[in-house]
C-alpha positions in Angstrom: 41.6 120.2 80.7 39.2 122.1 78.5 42.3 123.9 76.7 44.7 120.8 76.5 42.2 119.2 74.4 41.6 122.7 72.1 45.3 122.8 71.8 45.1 119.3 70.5 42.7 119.5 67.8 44.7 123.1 66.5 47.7 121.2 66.0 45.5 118.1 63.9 44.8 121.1 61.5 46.3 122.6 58.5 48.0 126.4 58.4 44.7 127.0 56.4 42.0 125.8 58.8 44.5 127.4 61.4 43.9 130.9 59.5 40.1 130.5 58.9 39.6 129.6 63.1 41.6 132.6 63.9 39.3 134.9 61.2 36.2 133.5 63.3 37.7 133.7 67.0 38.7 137.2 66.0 35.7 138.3 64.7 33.7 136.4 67.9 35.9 138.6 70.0 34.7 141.8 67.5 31.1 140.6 69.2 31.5 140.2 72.1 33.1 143.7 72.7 30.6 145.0 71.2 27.6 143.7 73.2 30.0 144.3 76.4 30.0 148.1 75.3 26.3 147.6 74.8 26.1 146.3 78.2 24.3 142.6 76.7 26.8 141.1 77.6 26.1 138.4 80.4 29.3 136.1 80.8 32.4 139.0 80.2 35.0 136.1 81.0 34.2 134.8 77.6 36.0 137.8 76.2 39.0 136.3 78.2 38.4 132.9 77.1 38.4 134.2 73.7 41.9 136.4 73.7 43.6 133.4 75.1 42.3 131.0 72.1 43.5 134.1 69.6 47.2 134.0 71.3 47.0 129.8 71.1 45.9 130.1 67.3 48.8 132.5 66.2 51.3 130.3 68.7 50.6 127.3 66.8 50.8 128.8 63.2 54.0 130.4 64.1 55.0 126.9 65.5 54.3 125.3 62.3 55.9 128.2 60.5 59.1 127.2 61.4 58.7 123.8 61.1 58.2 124.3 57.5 60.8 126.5 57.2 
């Protein structure tokens, strides 16, 4: 149920907030591959977690792309 309610607040936001959460989960996903490669990495499914957020993020904005258009 975690993600039902993630994909619930991404579509209460705006295609800027949408943009500026997408710039942090990619850049958390930078981070994380880089502490994997450093082997600091404890949990590695957060790298997981993390893709799948990125591919809800652009699904929404390209969702509310069209609506607009």
């Amino acid at each position: 149920m975690k993600a039902k309610s993630y994909l619930e607040d991404l579509n209460k936001k705006d295609q800027l907030q949408l943009k500026e959460e997408l710039t942090t989960a990619k850049k958390e996903l930078f981070n994380l591959r880089f502490q994997n490669a450093t082997n600091q990495l404890d949990n590695t499914s957060r790298i997981k977690e993390v893709r799948k957020n990125i591919a809800r993020i652009q699904t929404i904005i390209t969702i509310k792309a069209k609506e607009l258009a």
